[in-house]
N, C-alpha and C positions, 0 to 999 in steps of 0.2 A: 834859243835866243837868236834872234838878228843883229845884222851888225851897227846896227843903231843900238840896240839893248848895250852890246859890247864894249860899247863909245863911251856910255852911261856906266856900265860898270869898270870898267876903268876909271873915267872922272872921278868917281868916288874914292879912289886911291889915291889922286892928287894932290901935293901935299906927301907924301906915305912912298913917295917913288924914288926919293934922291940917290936909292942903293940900286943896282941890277934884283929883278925881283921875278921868279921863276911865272911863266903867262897861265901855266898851271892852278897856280894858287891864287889867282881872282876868278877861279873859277867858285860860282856860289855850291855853298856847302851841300846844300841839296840836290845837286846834280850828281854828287859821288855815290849816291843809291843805286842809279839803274848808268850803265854803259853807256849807248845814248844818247842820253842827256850831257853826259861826260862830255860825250863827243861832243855833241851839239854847241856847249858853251865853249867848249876850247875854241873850235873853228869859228865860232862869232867874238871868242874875244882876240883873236888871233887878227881875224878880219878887219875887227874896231883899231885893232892897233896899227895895222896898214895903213891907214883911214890917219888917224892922229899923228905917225911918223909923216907920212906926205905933207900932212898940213905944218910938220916942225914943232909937234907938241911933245912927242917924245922919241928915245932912242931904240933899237932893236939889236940884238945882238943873237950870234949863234956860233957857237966856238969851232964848231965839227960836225959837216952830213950828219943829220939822223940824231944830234944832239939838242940837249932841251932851250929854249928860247925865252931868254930875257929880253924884258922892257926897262925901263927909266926914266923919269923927265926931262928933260932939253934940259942941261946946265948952262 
């Protein structure tokens, strides 16, 4: 995925965000087949989310080094 794709797949959760919600789990389901892929979508939707927090569209959060990373929408 690109981080255009990322942007997209996130939008699609819009609406669906008002909780902290692990960046993991917008990852499309099909990518938990091969590694990879895995990777691939985290780090673009990771990227889309830098992209939408800059612009003020949602929040990012990260508790502790090396811990997992929640997003949100702007309340």
């Amino acid at each position: 995925l690109t981080t255009e794709e990322g942007i997209k797949r996130i939008r699609i959760f819009f609406g669906k965000l008002f909780d902290w919600k692990n960046i993991k789990e917008l990852i499309p389901k099909e990518f938990n087949e091969s590694k990879i892929l895995k990777k691939s979508g985290l780090a673009s939707i990771f990227s889309g989310s830098l992209e939408l927090s800059k612009e003020g569209n949602i929040e990012i959060k990260q508790n502790t080094l090396f811990d997992s990373i929640f997003i949100r929408q702007k309340q």
